[in-house]
Every structure is written in structure tokens, then in C-alpha cells.
C-alpha beads as a LAMMPS data file, in Angstrom:
LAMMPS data file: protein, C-alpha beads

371 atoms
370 bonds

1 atom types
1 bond types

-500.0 500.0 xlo xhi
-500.0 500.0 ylo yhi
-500.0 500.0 zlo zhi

Masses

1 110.0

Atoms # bond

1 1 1 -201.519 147.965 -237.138
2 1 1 -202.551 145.938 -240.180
3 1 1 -200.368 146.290 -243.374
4 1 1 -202.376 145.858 -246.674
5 1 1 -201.299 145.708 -250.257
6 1 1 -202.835 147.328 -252.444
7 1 1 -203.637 146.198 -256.079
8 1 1 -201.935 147.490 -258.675
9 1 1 -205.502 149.305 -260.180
10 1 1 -205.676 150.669 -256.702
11 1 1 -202.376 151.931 -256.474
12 1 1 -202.100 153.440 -260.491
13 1 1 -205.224 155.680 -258.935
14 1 1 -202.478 157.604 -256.924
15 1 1 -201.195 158.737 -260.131
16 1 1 -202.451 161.819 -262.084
17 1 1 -205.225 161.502 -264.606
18 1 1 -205.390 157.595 -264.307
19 1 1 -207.858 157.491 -267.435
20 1 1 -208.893 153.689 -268.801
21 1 1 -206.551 152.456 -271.310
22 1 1 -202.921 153.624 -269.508
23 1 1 -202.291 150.650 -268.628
24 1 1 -201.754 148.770 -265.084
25 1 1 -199.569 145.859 -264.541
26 1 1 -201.285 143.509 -262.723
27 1 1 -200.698 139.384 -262.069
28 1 1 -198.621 139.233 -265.151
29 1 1 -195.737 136.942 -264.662
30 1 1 -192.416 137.487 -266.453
31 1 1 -190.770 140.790 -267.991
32 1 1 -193.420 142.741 -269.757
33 1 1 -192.097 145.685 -271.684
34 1 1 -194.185 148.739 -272.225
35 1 1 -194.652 150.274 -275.659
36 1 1 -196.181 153.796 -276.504
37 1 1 -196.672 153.964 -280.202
38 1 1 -196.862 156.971 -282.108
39 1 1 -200.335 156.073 -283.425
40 1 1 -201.658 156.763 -279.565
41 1 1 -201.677 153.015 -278.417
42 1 1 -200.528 152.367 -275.268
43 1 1 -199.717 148.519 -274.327
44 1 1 -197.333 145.923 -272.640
45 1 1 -195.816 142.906 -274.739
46 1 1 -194.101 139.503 -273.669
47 1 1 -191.147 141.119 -276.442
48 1 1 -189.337 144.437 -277.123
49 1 1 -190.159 144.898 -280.303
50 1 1 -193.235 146.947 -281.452
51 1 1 -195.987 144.664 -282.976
52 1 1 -197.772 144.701 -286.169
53 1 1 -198.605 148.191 -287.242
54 1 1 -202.312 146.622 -287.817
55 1 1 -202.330 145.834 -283.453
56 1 1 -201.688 149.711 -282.220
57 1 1 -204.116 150.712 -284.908
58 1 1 -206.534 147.992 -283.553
59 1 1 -205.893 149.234 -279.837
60 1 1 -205.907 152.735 -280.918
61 1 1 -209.549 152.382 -282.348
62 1 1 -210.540 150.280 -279.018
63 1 1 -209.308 153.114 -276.694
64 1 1 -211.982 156.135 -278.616
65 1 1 -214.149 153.293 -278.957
66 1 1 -214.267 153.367 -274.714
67 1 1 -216.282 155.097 -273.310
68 1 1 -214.427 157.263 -270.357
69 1 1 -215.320 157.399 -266.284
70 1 1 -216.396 160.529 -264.947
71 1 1 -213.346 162.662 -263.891
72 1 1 -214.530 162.243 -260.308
73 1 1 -214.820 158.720 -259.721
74 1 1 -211.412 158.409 -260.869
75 1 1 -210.159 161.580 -258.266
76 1 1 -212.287 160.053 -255.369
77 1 1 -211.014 156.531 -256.077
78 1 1 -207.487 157.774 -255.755
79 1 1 -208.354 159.467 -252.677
80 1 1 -209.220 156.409 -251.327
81 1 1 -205.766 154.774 -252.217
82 1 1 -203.975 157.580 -250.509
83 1 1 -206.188 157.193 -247.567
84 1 1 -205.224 153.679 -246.684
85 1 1 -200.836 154.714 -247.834
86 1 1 -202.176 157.646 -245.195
87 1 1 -202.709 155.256 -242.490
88 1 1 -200.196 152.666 -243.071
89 1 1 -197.772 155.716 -242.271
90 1 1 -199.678 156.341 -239.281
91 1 1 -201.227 160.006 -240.673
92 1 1 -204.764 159.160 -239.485
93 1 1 -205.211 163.009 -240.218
94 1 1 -204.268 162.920 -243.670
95 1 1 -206.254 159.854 -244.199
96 1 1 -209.414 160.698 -242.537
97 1 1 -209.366 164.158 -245.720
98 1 1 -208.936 161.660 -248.174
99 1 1 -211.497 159.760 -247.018
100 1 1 -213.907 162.870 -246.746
101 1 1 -213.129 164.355 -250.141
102 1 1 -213.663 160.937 -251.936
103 1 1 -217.111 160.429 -249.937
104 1 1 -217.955 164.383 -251.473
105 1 1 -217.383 163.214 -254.921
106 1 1 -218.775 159.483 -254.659
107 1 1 -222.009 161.609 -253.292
108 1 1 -222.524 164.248 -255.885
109 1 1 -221.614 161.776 -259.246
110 1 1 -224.196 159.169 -257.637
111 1 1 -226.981 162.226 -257.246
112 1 1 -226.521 163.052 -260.720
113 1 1 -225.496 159.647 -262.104
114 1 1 -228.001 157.405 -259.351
115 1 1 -227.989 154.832 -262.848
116 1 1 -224.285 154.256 -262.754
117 1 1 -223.417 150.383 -261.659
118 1 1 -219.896 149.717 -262.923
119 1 1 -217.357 152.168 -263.772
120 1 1 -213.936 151.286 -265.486
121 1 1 -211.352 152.608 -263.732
122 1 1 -208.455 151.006 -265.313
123 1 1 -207.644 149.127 -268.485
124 1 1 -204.506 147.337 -269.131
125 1 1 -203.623 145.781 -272.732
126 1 1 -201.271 142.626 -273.125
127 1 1 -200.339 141.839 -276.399
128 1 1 -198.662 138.677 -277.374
129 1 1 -197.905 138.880 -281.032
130 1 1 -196.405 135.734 -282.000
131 1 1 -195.823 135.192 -285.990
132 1 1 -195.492 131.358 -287.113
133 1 1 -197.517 129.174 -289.918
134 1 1 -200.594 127.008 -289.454
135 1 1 -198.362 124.150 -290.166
136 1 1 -196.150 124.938 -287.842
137 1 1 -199.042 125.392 -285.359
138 1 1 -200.137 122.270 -285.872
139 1 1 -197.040 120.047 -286.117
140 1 1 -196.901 121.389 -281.936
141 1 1 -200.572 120.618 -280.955
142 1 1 -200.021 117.054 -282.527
143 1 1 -197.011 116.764 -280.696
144 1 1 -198.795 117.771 -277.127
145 1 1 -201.512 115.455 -278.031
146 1 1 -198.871 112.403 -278.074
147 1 1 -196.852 113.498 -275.508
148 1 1 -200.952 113.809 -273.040
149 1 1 -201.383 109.672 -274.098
150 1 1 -198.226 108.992 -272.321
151 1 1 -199.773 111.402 -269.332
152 1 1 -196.517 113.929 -269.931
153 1 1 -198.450 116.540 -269.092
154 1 1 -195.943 119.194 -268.138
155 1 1 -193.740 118.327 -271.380
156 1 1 -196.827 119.020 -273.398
157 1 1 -198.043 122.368 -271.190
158 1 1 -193.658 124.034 -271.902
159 1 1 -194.754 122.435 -276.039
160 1 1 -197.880 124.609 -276.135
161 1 1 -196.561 127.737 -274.075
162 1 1 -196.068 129.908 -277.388
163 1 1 -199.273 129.132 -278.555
164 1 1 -200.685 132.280 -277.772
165 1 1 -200.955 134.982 -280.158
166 1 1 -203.792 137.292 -279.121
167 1 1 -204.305 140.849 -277.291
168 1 1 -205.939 140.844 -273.638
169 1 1 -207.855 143.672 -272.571
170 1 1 -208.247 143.685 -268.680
171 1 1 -210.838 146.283 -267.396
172 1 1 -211.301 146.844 -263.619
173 1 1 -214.710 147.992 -262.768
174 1 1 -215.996 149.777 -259.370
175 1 1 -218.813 148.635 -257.960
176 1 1 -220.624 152.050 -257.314
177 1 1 -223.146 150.249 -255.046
178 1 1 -220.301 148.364 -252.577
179 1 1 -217.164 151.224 -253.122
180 1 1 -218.789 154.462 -252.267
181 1 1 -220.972 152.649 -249.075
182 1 1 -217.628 151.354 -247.756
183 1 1 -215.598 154.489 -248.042
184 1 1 -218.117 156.205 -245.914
185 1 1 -218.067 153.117 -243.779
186 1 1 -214.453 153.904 -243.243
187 1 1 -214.746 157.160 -242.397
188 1 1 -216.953 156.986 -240.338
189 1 1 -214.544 154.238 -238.189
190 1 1 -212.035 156.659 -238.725
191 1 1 -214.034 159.579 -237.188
192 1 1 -214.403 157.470 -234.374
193 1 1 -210.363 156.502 -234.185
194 1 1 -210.854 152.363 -235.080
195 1 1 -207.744 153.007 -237.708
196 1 1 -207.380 149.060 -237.765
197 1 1 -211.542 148.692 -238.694
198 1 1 -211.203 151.766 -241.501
199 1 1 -208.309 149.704 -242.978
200 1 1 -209.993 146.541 -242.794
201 1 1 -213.284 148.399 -244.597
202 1 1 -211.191 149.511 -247.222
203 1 1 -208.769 146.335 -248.304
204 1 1 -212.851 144.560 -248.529
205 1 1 -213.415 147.801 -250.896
206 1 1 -210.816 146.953 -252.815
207 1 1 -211.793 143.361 -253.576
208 1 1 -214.945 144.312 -254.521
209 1 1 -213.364 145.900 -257.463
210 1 1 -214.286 143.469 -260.778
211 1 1 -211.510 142.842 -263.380
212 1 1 -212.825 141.556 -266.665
213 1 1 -210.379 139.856 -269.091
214 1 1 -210.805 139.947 -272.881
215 1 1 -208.794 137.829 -275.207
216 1 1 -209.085 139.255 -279.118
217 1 1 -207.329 136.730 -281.111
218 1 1 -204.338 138.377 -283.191
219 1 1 -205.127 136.297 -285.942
220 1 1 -208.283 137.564 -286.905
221 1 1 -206.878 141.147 -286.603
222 1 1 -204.263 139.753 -289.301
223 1 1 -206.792 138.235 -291.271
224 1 1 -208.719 141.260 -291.786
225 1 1 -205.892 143.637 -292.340
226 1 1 -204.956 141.015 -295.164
227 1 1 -208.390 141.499 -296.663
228 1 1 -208.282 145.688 -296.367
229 1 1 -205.022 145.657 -298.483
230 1 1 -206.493 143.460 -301.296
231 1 1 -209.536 145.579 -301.067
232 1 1 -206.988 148.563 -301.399
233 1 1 -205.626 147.124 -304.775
234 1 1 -206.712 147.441 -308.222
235 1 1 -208.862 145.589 -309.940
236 1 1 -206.234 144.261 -312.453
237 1 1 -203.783 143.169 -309.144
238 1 1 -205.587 139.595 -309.642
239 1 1 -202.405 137.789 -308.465
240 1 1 -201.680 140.087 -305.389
241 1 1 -205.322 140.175 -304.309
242 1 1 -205.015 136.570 -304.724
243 1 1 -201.978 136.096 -302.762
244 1 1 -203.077 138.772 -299.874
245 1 1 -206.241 136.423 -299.342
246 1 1 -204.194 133.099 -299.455
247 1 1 -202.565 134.624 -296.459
248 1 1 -205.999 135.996 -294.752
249 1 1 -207.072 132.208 -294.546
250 1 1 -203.580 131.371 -292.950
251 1 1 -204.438 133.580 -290.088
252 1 1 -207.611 132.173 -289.578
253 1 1 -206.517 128.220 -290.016
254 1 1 -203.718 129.488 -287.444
255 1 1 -206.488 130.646 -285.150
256 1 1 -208.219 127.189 -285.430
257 1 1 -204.743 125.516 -284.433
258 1 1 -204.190 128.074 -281.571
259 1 1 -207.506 127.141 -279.756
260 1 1 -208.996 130.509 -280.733
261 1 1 -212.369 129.214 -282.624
262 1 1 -214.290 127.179 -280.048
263 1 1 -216.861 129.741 -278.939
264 1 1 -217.217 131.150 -282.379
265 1 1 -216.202 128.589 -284.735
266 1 1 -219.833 129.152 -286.875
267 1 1 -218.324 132.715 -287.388
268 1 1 -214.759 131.896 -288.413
269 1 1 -215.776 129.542 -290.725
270 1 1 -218.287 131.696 -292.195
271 1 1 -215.343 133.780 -293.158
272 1 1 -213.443 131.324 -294.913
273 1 1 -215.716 130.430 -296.627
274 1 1 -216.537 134.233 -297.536
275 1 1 -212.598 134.522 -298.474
276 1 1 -212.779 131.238 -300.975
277 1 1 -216.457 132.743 -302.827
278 1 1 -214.090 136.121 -303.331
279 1 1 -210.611 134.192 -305.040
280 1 1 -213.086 132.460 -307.503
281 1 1 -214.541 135.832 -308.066
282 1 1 -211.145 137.808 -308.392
283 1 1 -210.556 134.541 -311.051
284 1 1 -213.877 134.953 -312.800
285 1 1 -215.943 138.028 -313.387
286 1 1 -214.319 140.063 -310.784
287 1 1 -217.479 141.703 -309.288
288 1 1 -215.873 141.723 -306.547
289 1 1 -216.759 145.222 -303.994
290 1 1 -219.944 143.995 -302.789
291 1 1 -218.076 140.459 -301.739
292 1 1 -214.962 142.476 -300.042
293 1 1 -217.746 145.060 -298.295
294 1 1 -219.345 142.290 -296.947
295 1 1 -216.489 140.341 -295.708
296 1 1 -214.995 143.657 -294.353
297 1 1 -218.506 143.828 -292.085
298 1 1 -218.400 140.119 -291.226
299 1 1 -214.977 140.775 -289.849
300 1 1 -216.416 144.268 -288.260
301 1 1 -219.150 142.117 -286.551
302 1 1 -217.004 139.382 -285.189
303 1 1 -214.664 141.739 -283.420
304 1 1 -217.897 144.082 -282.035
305 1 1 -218.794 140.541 -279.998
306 1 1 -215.642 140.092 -278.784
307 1 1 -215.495 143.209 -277.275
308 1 1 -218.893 143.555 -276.268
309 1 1 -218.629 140.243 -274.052
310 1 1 -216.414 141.523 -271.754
311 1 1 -219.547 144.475 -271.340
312 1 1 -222.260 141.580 -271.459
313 1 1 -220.200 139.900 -268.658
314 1 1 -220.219 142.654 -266.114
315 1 1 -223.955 143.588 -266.732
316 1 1 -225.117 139.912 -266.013
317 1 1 -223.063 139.171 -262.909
318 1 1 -223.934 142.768 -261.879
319 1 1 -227.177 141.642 -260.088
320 1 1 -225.140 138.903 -258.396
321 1 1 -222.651 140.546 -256.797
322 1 1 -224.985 143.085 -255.384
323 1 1 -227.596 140.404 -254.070
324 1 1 -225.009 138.084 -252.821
325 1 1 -221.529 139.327 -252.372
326 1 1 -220.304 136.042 -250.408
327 1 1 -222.040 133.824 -252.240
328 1 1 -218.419 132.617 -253.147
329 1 1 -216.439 132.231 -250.087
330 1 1 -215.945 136.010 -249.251
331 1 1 -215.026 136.458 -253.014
332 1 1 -217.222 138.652 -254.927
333 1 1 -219.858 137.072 -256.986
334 1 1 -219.065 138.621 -260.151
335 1 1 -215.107 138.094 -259.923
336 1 1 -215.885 134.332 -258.984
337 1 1 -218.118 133.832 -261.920
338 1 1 -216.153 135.741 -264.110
339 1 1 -212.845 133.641 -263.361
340 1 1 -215.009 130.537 -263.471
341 1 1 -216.123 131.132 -267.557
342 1 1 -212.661 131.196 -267.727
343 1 1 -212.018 127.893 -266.714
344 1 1 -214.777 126.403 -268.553
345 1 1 -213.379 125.275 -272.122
346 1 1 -212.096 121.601 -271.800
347 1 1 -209.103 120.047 -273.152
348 1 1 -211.052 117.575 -275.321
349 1 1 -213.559 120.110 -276.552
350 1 1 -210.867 122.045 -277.933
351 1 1 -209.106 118.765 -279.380
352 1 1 -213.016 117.703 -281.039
353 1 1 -212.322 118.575 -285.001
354 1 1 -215.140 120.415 -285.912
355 1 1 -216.382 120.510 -289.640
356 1 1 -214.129 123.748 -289.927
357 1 1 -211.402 121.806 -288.493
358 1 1 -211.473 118.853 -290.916
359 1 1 -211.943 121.685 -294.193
360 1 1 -208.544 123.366 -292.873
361 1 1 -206.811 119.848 -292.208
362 1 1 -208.057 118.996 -295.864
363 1 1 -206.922 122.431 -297.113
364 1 1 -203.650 122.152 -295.803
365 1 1 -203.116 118.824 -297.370
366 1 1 -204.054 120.242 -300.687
367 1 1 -201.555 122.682 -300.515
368 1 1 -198.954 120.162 -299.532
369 1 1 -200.014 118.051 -302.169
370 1 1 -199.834 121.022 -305.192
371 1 1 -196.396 121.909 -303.824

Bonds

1 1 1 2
2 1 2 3
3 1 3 4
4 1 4 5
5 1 5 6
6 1 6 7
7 1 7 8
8 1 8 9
9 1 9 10
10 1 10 11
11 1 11 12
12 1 12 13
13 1 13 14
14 1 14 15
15 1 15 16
16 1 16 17
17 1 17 18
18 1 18 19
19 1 19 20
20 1 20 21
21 1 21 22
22 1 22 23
23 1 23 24
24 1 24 25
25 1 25 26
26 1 26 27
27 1 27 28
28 1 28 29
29 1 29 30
30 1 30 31
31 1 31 32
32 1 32 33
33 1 33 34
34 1 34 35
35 1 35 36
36 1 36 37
37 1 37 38
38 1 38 39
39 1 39 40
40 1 40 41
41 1 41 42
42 1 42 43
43 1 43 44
44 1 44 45
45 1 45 46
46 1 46 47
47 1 47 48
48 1 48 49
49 1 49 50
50 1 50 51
51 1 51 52
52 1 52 53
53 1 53 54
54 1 54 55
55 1 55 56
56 1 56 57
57 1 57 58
58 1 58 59
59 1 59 60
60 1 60 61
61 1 61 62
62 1 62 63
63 1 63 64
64 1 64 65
65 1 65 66
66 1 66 67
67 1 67 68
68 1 68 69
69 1 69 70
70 1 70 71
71 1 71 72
72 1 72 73
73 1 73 74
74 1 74 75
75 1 75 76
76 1 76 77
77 1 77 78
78 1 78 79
79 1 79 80
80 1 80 81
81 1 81 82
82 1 82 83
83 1 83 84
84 1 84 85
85 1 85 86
86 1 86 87
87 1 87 88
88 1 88 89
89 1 89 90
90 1 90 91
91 1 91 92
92 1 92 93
93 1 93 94
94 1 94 95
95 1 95 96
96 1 96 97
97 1 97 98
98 1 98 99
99 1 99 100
100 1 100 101
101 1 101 102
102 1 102 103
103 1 103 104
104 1 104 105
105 1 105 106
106 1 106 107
107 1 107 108
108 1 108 109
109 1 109 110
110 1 110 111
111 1 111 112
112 1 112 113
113 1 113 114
114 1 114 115
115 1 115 116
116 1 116 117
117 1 117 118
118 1 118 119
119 1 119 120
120 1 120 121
121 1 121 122
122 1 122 123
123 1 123 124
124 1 124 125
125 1 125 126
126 1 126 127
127 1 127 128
128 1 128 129
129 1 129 130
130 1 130 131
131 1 131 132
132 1 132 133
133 1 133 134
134 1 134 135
135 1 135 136
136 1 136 137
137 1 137 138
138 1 138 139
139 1 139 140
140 1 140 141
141 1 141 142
142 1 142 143
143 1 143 144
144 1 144 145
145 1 145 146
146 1 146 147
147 1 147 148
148 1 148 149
149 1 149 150
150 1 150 151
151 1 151 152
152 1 152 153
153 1 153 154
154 1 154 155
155 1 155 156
156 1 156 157
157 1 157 158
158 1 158 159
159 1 159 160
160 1 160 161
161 1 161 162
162 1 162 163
163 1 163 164
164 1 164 165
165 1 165 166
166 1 166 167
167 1 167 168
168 1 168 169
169 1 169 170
170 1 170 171
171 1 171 172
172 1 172 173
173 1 173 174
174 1 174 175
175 1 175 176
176 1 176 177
177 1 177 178
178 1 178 179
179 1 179 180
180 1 180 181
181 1 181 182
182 1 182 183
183 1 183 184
184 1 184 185
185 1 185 186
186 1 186 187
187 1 187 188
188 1 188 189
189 1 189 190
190 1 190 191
191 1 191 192
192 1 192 193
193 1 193 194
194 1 194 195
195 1 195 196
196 1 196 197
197 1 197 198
198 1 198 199
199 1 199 200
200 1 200 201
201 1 201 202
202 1 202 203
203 1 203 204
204 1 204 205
205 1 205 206
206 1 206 207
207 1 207 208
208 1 208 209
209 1 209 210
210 1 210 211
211 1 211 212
212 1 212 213
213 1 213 214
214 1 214 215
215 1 215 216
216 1 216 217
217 1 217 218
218 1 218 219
219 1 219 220
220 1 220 221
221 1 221 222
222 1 222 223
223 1 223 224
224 1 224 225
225 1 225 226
226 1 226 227
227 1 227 228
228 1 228 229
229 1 229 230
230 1 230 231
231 1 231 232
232 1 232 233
233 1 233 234
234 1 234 235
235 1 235 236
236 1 236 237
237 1 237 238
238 1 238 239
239 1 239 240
240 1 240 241
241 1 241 242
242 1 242 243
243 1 243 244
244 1 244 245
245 1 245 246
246 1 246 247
247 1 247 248
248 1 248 249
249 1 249 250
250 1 250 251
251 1 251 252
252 1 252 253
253 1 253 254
254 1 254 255
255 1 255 256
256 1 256 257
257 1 257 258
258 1 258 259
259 1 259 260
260 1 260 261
261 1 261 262
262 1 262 263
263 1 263 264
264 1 264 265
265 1 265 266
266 1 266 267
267 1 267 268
268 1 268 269
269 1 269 270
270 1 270 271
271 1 271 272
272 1 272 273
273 1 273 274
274 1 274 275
275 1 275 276
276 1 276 277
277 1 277 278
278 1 278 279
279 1 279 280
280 1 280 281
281 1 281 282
282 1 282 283
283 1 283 284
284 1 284 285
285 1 285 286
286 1 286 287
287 1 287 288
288 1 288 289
289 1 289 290
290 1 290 291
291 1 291 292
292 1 292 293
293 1 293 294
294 1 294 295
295 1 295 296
296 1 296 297
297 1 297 298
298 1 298 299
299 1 299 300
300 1 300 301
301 1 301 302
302 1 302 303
303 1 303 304
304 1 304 305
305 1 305 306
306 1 306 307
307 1 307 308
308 1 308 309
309 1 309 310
310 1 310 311
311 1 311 312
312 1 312 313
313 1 313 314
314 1 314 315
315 1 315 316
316 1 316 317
317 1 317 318
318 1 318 319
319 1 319 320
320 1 320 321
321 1 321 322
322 1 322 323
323 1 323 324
324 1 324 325
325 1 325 326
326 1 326 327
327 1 327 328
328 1 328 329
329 1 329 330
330 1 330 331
331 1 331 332
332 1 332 333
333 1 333 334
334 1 334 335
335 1 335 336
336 1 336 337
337 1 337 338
338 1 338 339
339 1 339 340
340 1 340 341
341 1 341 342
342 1 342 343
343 1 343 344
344 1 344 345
345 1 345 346
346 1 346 347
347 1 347 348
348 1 348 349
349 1 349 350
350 1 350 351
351 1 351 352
352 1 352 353
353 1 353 354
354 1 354 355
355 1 355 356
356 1 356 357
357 1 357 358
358 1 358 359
359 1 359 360
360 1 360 361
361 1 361 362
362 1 362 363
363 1 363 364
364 1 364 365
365 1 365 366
366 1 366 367
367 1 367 368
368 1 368 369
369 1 369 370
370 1 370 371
């Protein structure tokens, strides 16, 4: 008999009330440890201790942000898992009531829910919450640069390892066009005792299943807490408001040194720029709660994207999956395309200095220089 293993989304279904947002560890390589914080967030980190108070508050408003899969998907799903453990075990009788009770559910959600494409079935959070300056970020990305002329590539890959100080959300989505056709496929080979043909049906299921990766870059999440505590101060705070924004624009140079503004560097730098216009109004008139509201939205907007591309991603390759499954080698259309965008930001493109790049090069040697 064929053994199969099961992916760790498949196998968390097992357990009661999977619901997205527990928290599956899947492909991630080293010693993860999991954290449960008291504000409700629930997330694995590369370190043991807990991260910014601003990240499980970020994580926490992500989670009701979510909206949840029907209780049943979720129960027939897991059926499905215990189905296949069923047969490795060699309880074809066990298996084949799995298989029957998910095929129930699957039926009656898609006859009242016939619109329903993808459904998250799992969410796992990642945070990497690494705290360093932009000077120090950049002293290490010069130093990879020279050690790439001399083609020491894998001396400059260990030099830019801990540049990476961001939050990955990774959804897993059923297909609810591929899943529930197969696990009545299965049966149905079951029915008919062709264990070895059910199993095979089933570990095809279960790489139909479409993980999405979002990466939210921790330094905008600092940047904007920065500006919500100046915005919390009084008026007459000048020097702390001051300060508090100083160290908002920190973050966000940081994120230009970590790699983190290429796709959205028109954004970023619009608030910089947004952070300079309020310190000369703090300075000046201070008519400043318009400035800070409309910062606090530009910030708002920004992280809405981020999270709403990982949702943009699955609706586009949607169609593609469902029209051309192999057009990938056997690997599911949407999974290939998603790993390719991936993939697609080049070295040199993230090297280029863009006009926000040169401003926080000439910043920093300003500040050098008033030192």
C-alpha cells in the first residue's frame, strides 16, 4: 500500500475547531517557538521572547479582521485527513465514513454556498521581529554589495540573513471546485475496494490546496505606532512629539535598507514626506490634528493593500487553476504562479536607489553631519 504524508494544514484539520489564525507549522526551517499573548494573538517567532506589544495588537486586529470558514468545511476537511490516517492503518471501514460524512457536508455548504471558490482553512503567522538602526542596516547591505563584486555570494547571503524584520501571514485555501469532486472521487474507489486509487485521489486533493504568503513589513507597523503615541501627546509635548516622529522615519529608512519598499516605494515615501510637513508644523503653528489624521489613514491604507494582495492573489489565479490545473507540470496553476511572484524581484532592482533612496542616504548624512 502507498504511504502518503500529509501536510501539516492537512494534518492540523484532525484537530478540534481548526479555525484560521491557530497557526500551522509548515516548511519553516529552524526552531520556531510559539507565543499566545494575552491580547488574543496567536503566532510563531525565530526568538523566545514576546515581540513588540504594537505586533500582537497588529495580529490581533488581522485575526477579527478575517473573515471565518463555514464550520463545515473545516469538519469535512478533517474528515478527509482522518480518512487517508484511516487507510494507511489499513481501516478501509473507518475510512470509507470519513469519506461519506465529509462528501454530506462538502454537498449541503456547496447547495447553499454554490458561490464559494476558496475557503481558508488555515492561517499560520511568522513573525521575525528584529530591532537594529538604519545605519546599521545599511553598513550590512554595503558590505554584501562588496563582498557580490568579488562573486562571494554565500558570504554575502550568511551577511544579509538577519535582514528580515517583518510578519508572514500564510493562508491555505481549498479549492471548493477540485476538493469536494475528489473526495467523492475517492469514495467512490473506495466503495469499490481500489484503497491504493482512493489514496492516490486524495494526496492529488491535497496539493490542490493553495497557500498564499503575505509579508507585512515590521517596520511600518513601528512606524505607525510611533506616530499614534505622538498623536496621543499634548500639544505642548513639542520635543517628545518631535522625538517620537524622528524615530517613525527610522523605521521607515530601515524598511528602505531591508528591501521592504520596492513594490510600494511611491507610498513609503509619501509618508516621509507626510512625517517631515508634521515636525515643521509641531515647530511652527502647531495645527497639527488634521496632519496626524491624515498620516494615521495613509498608514491605515498602506497596510489595507498589503493585506488585501494576498486576497487579490487567490481571486486572479482562481480562474487558472480551475481551467488548467497542469498547466505547470502537475503543480497547480495558482500555487505555481503564486510561488513564481515570489521569485520575481531582482537583486539589482532592489540595489537601484530610487529618489526615496537617495533622500534617506542624504538624510542620514545630515544627521551624521549635526552630530
Amino acid at each position: 500500500m502507498k504511504k502518503m504524508i500529509i501536510s501539516a494544514a492537512a494534518a492540523m484539520a484532525v484537530g478540534t475547531g481548526l479555525q484560521a489564525g491557530n497557526g500551522v507549522l509548515a516548511n519553516v526551517h529552524g526552531k520556531p517557538v510559539f507565543h499566545n499573548e494575552v491580547a488574543g494573538a496567536s503566532y510563531y517567532s525565530m526568538q523566545k521572547k514576546a515581540a513588540r506589544s504594537f505586533i500582537p495588537a497588529a495580529i490581533k486586529a488581522h485575526h477579527a479582521a478575517t473573515p471565518k470558514p463555514p464550520k463545515e468545511i473545516l469538519k469535512a476537511f478533517g474528515d478527509t485527513v482522518r480518512a487517508v490516517q484511516a487507510i494507511q492503518h489499513k481501516d478501509t471501514k473507518s475510512a470509507q465514513k470519513y469519506l461519506q460524512e465529509a462528501d454530506k457536508l462538502f454537498t449541503s455548504v456547496l447547495k447553499k454556498n454554490p458561490q464559494l471558490k476558496f475557503v481558508p482553512v488555515d492561517e499560520m503567522i511568522l513573525v521575525n521581529d528584529v530591532i537594529t538602526t538604519p545605519q546599521d542596516a545599511k553598513r550590512v547591505v554595503d558590505g554584501a554589495r562588496e563582498l557580490l563584486k568579488y562573486y562571494r555570494t554565500q558570504a554575502a547571503r550568511e551577511l544579509l540573513r538577519p535582514l528580515k524584520d517583518e510578519m508572514d501571514v500564510l493562508t491555505s485555501y481549498l479549492p471548493m471546485e477540485l476538493y469536494p469532486a475528489a473526495t467523492k472521487k475517492a469514495l467512490e474507489a473506495l466503495k469499490k475496494g481500489k484503497v491504493d486509487q482512493a489514496l492516490g485521489v486524495m494526496a492529488d486533493a491535497f496539493h490542490t490546496i493553495v497557500t498564499v504568503k503575505t509579508v507585512i513589513p515590521i517596520p511600518l507597523l513601528a512606524a505607525q505606532d510611533f506616530v499614534r503615541q505622538a498623536a496621543a501627546l499634548d500639544k505642548s509635548k513639542k520635543e517628545e512629539a518631535t522625538k517620537l516622529l524622528e524615530a517613525a522615519k527610522a523605521e521607515l529608512q530601515k524598511a528602505y535598507y531591508f528591501g521592504y519598499t520596492d513594490k510600494r516605494s511611491a507610498a513609503y515615501k509619501d509618508l516621509y514626506d507626510q512625517i517631515n510637513a508634521l515636525e515643521k508644523e509641531i515647530k511652527g503653528k502647531n495645527m497639527v490634528e488634521k496632519l496626524y489624521t491624515h498620516l494615521k489613514e495613509s498608514f491605515s491604507k498602506l497596510i489595507g493593500k498589503i493585506y488585501s494582495d494576498m486576497r487579490d492573489t487567490v481571486a486572479t489565479e482562481e480562474a487558472k487553476v480551475l481551467k488548467n490545473p497542469k498547466e505547470s507540470m502537475g503543480i497547480p496553476s495558482a500555487k505555481a504562479k503564486v510561488e513564481e511572484t515570489r521569485n520575481k524581484d531582482k537583486f539589482e532592482a532592489k540595489m537601484k536607489a530610487s529618489d526615496f533612496g537617495k533622500e534617506v542616504e542624504a538624510d542620514l548624512k545630515n544627521a551624521a553631519l549635526s552630530q
